[in-house]
C-alpha positions as CSV (number, residue, x, y, z in Angstrom):
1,X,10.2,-6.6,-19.3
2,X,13.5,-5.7,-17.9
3,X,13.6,-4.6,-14.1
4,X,16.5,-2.6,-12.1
5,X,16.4,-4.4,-8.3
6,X,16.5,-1.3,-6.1
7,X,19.3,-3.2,-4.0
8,X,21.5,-5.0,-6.1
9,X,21.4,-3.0,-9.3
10,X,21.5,-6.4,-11.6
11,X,18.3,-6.7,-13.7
12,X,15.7,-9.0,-13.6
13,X,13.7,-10.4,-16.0
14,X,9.8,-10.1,-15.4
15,X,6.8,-9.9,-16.5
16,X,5.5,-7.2,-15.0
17,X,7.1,-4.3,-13.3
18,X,8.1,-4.7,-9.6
19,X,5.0,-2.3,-8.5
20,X,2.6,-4.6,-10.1
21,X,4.3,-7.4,-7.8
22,X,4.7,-4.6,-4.7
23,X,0.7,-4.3,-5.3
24,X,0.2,-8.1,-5.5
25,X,2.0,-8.5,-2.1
26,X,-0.2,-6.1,-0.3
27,X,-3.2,-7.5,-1.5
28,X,-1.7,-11.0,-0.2
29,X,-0.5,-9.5,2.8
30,X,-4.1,-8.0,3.8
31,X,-6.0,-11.3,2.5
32,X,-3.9,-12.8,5.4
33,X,-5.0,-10.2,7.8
34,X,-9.0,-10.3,7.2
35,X,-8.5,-14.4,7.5
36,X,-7.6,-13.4,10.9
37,X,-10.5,-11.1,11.8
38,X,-13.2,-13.4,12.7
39,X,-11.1,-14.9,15.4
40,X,-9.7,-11.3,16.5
41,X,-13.3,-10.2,17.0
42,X,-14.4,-12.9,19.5
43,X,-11.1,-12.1,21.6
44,X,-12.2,-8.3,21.7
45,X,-15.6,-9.2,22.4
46,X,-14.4,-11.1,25.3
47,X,-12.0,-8.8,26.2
48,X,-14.6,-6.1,26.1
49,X,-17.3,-7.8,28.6
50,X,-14.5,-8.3,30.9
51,X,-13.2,-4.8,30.9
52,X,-17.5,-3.7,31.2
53,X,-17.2,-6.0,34.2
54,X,-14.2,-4.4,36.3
55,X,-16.1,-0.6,35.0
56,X,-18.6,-1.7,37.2
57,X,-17.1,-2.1,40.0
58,X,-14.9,0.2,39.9
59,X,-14.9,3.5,42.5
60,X,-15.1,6.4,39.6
61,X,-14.5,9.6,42.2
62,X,-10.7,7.6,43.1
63,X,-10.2,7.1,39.2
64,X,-11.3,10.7,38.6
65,X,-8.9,11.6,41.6
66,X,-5.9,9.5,40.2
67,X,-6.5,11.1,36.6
68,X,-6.5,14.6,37.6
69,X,-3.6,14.3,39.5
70,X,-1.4,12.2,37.0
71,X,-2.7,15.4,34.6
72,X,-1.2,17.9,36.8
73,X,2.0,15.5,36.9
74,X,2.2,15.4,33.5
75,X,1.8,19.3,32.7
76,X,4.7,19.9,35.8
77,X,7.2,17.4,33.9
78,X,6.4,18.9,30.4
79,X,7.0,22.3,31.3
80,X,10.2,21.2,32.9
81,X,11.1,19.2,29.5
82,X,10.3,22.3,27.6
83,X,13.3,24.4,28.7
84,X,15.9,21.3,27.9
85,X,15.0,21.1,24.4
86,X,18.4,21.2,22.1
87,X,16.7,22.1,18.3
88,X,20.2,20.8,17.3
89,X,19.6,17.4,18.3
90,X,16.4,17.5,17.5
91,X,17.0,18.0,13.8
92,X,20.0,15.3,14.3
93,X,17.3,12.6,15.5
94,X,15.3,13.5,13.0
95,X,17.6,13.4,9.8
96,X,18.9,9.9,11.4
97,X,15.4,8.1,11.9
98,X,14.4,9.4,8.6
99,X,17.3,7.9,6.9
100,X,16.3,4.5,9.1
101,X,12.7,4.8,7.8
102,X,13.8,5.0,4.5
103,X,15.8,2.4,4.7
104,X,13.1,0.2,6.2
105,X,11.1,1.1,3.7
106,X,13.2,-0.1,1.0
107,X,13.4,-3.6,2.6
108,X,10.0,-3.3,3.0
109,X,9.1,-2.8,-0.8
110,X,11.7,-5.2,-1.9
111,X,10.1,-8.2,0.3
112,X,6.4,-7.1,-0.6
113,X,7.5,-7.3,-4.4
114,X,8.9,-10.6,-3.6
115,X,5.8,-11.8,-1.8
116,X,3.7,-10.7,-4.5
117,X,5.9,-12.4,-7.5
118,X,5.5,-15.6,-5.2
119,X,1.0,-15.1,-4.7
120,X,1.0,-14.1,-8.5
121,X,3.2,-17.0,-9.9
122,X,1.4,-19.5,-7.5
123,X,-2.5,-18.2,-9.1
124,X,-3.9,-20.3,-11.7
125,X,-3.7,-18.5,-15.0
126,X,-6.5,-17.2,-16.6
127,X,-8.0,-19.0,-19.7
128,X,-7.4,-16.9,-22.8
129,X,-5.0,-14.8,-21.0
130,X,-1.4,-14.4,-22.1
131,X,0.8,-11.5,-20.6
132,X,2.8,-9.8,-23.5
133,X,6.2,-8.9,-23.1
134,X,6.4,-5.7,-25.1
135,X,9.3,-3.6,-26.5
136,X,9.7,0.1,-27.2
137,X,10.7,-0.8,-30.7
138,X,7.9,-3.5,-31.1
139,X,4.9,-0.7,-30.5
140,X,7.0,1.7,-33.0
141,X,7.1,-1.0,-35.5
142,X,3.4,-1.7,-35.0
143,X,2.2,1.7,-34.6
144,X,4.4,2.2,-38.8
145,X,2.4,-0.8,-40.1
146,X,-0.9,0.7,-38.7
147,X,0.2,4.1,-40.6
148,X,0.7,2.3,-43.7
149,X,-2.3,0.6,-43.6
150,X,-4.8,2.7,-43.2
151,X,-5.4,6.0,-45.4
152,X,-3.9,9.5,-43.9
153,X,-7.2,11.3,-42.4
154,X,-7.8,15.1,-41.9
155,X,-9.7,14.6,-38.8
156,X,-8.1,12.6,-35.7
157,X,-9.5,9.2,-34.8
158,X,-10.5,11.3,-31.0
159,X,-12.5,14.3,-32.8
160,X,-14.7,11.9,-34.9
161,X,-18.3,11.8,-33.1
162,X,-18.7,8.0,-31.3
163,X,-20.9,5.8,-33.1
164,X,-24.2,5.5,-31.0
165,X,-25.5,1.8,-30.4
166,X,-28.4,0.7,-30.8
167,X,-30.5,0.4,-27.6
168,X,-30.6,-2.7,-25.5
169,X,-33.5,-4.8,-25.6
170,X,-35.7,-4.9,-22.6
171,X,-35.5,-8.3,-20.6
């Protein structure tokens, strides 16, 4: 199969298309993540019991105190914000970060399809497995010799009732 890079625009050949590979590279990317959860959990669970420690001693009517006036802080300054808003530039910082994100993005796709070709080529192959690398014109020419072999029907392969199976034996 022929792929279009999104960058470059000169075509590579693969196997399967680049989303296959994008898909592979998550799944190797997150792999690489959950290895690091056991070791993540024992730093928030010591993280916690310390931060349980300092709860307790701490004064809650000055924390209550602090909060509520940081709260009235924060509505003060908002309101003040409010009235300089500029919907122009707004709309400006908007169009220009999404442009950014998309670019990101694009990187971001490009190096997970190249992660994933490299997790994918580096798994040991499958017994009895063989990827085909099919053409347009190869299905077409399969599909005519299908045609030609089998009789012209009046009923559809789909509208023909399914065969039923015989039961299972019990174990």
């Amino acid at each position: 199969m022929t792929q279009t890079s999104s960058k470059s625009g000169k075509t590579d050949d693969r196997t399967y298309p680049s989303a296959f590979y994008a898909a592979a590279g998550v799944g190797d990317m997150a792999y690489e993540q959950l290895r690091k959860l056991p070791e993540l959990a024992d730093k928030l669970r010591d993280k916690a019991a310390e931060f349980a420690d300092q709860a307790a001693k701490a004064d809650v009517p000055q924390w209550k105190a602090k909060a509520n006036e940081y709260g009235a802080f924060a509505t003060s300054k908002a309101a003040e914000l409010t009235s300089k808003v500029d919907a122009a530039q707004i709309r400006d910082s908007i169009v220009a970060g999404t442009q950014t994100a998309a670019e990101k993005a694009t990187k971001l796709y490009d190096a997970l399809v190249a992660r994933g070709e490299q997790a994918f080529t580096e798994q040991p192959a499958t017994p009895g497995f063989e990827p085909k690398a099919e053409t347009a014109s190869a299905h077409t020419a399969e599909a005519k010799a299908e045609a030609k072999a089998k009789p012209s029907e009046d009923v559809p392969p789909a509208a023909k009732p399914a065969a039923k199976k015989p039961p299972r034996a019990a174990k």
